[in-house]
C-alpha positions as CSV (number, residue, x, y, z in Angstrom):
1,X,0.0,0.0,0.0
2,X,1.4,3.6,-0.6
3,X,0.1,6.2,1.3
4,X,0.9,9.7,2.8
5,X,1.8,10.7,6.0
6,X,0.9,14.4,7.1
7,X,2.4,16.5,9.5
8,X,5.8,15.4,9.0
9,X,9.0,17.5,11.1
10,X,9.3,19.8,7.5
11,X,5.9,20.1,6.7
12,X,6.1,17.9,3.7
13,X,3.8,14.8,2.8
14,X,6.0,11.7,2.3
15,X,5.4,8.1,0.7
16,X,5.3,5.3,2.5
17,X,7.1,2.2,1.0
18,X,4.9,-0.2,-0.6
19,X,4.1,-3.4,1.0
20,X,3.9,-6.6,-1.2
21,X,0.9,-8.3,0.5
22,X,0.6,-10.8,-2.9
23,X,-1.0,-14.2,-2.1
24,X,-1.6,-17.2,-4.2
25,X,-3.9,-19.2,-3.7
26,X,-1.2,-22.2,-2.3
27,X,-0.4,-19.5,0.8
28,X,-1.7,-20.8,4.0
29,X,-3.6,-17.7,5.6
30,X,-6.8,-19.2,7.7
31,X,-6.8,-20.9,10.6
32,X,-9.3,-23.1,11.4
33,X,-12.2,-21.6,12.5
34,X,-12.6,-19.5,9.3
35,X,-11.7,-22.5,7.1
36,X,-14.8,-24.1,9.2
37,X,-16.9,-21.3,8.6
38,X,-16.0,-20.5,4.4
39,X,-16.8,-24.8,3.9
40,X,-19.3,-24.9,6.7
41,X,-17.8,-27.7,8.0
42,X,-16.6,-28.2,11.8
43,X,-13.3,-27.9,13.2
44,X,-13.5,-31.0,14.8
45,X,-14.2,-32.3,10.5
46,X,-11.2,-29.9,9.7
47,X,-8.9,-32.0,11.8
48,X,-10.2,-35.5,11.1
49,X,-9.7,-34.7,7.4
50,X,-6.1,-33.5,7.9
51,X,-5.3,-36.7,10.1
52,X,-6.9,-39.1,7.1
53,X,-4.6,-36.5,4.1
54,X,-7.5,-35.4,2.7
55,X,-6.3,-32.0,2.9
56,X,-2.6,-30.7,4.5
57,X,-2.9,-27.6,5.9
58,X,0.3,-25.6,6.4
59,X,1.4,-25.1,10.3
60,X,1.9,-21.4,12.0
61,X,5.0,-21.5,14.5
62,X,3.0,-22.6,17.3
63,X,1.8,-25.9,15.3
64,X,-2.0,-23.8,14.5
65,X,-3.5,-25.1,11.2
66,X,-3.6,-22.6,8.3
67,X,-5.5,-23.4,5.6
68,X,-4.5,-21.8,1.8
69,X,-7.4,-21.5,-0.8
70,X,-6.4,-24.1,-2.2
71,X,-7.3,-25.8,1.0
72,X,-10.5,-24.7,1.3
73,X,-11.4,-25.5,-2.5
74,X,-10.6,-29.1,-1.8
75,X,-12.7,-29.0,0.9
76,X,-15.4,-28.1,-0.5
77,X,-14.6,-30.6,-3.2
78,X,-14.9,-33.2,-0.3
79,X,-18.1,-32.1,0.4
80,X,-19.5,-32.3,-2.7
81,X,-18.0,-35.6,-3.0
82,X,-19.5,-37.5,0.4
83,X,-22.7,-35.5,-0.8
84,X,-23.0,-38.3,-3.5
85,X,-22.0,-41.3,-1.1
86,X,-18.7,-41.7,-1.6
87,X,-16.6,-42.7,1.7
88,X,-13.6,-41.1,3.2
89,X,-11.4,-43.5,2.2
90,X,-12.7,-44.0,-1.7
91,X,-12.6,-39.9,-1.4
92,X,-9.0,-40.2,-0.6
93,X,-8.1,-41.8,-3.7
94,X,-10.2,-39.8,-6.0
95,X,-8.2,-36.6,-4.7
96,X,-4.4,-38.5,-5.1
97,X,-5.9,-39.8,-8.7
98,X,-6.9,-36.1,-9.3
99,X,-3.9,-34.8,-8.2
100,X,-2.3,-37.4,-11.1
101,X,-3.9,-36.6,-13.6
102,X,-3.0,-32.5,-12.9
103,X,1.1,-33.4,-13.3
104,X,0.6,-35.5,-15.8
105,X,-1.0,-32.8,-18.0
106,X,1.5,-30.1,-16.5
107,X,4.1,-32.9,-17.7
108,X,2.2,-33.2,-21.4
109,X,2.2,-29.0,-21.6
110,X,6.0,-29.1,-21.1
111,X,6.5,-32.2,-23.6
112,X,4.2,-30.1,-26.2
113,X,6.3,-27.2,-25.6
114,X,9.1,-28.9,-26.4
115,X,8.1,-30.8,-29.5
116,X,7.4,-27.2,-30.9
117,X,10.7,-26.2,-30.2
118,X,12.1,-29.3,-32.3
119,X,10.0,-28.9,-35.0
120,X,10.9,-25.1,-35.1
121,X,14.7,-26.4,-35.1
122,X,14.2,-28.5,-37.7
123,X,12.1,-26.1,-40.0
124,X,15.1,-23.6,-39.6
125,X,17.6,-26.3,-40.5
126,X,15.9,-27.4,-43.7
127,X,15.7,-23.6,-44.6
128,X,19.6,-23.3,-43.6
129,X,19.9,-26.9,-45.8
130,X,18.2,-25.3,-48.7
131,X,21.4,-23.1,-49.7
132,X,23.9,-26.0,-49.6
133,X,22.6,-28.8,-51.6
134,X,25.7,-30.6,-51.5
135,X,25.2,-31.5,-48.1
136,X,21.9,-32.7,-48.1
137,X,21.6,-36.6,-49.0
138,X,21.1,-37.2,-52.4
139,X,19.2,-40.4,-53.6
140,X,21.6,-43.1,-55.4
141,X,21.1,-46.0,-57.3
142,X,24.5,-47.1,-57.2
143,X,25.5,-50.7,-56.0
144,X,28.7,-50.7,-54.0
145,X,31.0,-54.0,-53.6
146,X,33.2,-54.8,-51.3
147,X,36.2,-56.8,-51.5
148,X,37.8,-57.6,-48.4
149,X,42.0,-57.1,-48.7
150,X,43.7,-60.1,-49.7
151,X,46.3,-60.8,-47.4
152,X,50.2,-61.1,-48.3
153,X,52.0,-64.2,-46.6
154,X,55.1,-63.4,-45.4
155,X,58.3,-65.5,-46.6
156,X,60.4,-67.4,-44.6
């Protein structure tokens, strides 16, 4: 935040320096109580969930839970989830399988990325081929034999 301060010593109005307060949604910033009240679940819920790894909220100094957005979102996810009968533990798995399938198509992005890049390298080398002919391979018809050396015997 920038701001001003009045009634500085000269007079003057100065800046304040600016304070980077960005949060993603991965940064752990709720403590339990308000992650119980933005899924409308209770705490004692909260806790169960973290001991079974359906969700792993970060830890404050003193060992507090603080839950991320992130957090909360797969919360409510869990919700949803046990809303249409499925158990804890099959719950679980649907979130690790979930979690899968979200690096593996991270993984594909990065592999698609770099497919691109080799067929832009080799677009630019064919171009760079283009103007020297005598290096690119040139079909041939021709039969080559081989005859091994013959070998000279010494003399005793």
């Amino acid at each position: 935040m920038t701001g001003t301060r009045a009634g500085a010593p000269d007079g003057s109005r100065r800046s304040r320096p600016a304070f980077d307060v960005s949060m993603d949604a991965e940064t752990p910033v709720y403590v339990i109580s308000v992650a119980a009240e933005l899924t409308g679940l209770h705490p004692q819920t909260l806790r169960t969930y973290d001991r079974l790894g359906l969700v792993r909220p970060g830890r404050s100094g003193g060992g507090g839970r603080r839950y991320s957005l992130r957090d909360i979102e797969t919360l409510r996810h869990v919700i949803e989830l046990t809303a249409a009968g499925i158990g804890l533990e099959g719950v679980r798995r649907i979130l690790e399988l979930e979690s899968v399938v979200e690096a593996l198509g991270g993984r594909v992005q990065e592999l698609e990325g770099a497919l691109e890049d080799a067929r832009l390298m080799f677009e630019r080398a064919a171009e760079q081929a283009a103007f020297l002919p005598e290096l690119l391979p040139r079909p041939s018809q021709a039969v080559v034999v081989w005859k091994g050396r013959t070998r000279r015997r010494r003399q005793p």
